[in-house]
C-alpha positions in Angstrom: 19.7 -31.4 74.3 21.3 -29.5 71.7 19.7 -25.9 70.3 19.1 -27.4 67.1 17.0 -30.5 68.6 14.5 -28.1 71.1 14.0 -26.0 67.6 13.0 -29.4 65.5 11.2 -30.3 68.5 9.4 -26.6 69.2 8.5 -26.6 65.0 7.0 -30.5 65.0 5.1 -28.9 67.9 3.7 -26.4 66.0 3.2 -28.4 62.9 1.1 -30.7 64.9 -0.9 -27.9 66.3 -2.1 -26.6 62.8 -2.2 -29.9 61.4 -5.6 -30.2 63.8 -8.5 -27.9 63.1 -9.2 -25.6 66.1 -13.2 -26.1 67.0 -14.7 -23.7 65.7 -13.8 -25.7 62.3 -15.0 -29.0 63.6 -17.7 -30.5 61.1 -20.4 -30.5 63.6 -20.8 -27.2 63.7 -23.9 -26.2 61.8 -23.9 -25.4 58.2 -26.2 -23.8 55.7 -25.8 -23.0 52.2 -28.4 -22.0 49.8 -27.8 -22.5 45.5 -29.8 -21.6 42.6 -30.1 -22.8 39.1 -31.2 -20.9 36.2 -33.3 -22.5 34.0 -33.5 -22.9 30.2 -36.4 -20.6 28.8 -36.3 -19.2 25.8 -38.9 -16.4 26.9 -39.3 -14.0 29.7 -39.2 -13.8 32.8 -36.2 -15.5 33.8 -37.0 -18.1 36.1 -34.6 -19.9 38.8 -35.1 -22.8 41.0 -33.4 -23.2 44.3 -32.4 -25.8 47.1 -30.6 -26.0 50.2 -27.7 -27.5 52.0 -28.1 -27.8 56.1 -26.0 -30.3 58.2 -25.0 -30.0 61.8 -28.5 -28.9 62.8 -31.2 -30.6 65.1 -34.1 -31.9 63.1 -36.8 -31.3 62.3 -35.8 -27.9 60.3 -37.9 -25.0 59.9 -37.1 -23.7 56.3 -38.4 -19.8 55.7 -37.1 -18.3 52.5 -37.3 -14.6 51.3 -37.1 -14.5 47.6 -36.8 -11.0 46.9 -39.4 -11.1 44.5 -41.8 -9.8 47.0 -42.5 -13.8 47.9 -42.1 -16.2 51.1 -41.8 -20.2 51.4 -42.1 -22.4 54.4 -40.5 -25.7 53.4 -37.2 -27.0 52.3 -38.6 -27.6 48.3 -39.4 -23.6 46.7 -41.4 -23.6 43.5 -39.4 -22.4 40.7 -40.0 -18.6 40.4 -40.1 -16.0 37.7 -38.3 -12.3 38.5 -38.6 -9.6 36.6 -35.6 -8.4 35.2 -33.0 -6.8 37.5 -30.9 -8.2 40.6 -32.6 -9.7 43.5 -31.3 -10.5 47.1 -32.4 -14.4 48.2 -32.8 -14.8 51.8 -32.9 -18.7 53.8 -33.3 -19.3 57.4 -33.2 -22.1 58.7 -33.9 -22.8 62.0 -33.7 -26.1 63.8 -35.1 -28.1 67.1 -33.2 -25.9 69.6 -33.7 -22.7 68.6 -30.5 -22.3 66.3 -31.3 -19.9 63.5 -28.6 -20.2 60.5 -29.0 -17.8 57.4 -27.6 -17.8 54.0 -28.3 -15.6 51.3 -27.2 -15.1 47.6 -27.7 -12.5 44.8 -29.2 -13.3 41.6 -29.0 -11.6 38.2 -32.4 -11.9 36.5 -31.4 -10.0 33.6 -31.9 -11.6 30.2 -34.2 -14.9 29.3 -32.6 -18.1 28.5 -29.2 -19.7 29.7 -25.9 -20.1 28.2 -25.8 -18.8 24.8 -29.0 -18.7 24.1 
């Protein structure tokens, strides 16, 4: 075999290596994310509403949230809360039937009533 052949070869190889996601990319792995909507008021406070995303994890899932607004929530569903002006720091845990504990968080900037240009 030729030197140009064992270098096609050796860079197929590698091409083929990257072309398959190592593990720790694999879609089982578990996943949280956490979003938030701001909603349309045209008064203060500002208030948001928030969900989350969670695959990969053994139900049932235990939901705890932080809100940063000096509240909690147990569940999946959270009420749609008022903040005072300023920034606040949203917390989620989620842990699930074995024990695994996943956490997202995610800033929020309560600072003016209304959405958009409004």
């Amino acid at each position: 075999m030729n030197k140009i052949a064992r270098t096609l070869i050796l860079i197929a190889g590698m091409a083929a290596a990257f072309a398959t996601p190592p593990a720790a990319w694999s879609e089982d792995m578990p996943y949280l994310n956490v979003f938030t909507e701001r909603l349309c008021t045209l008064r203060p406070p500002p208030v948001f509403a928030f969900r989350a995303e969670a695959t990969g994890l053994t139900p049932p899932l235990k939901f705890h949230w932080d809100l940063g607004n000096e509240q909690v929530w147990e569940g999946q569903h959270v009420p749609e809360q008022a903040y005072d002006f300023g920034r606040y720091n949203v917390i989620l845990s989620v842990t699930d039937a074995t024990g695994r504990t996943r956490r997202a968080s995610l800033t929020i900037d309560a600072s003016a009533p209304g959405c958009g240009g409004i």
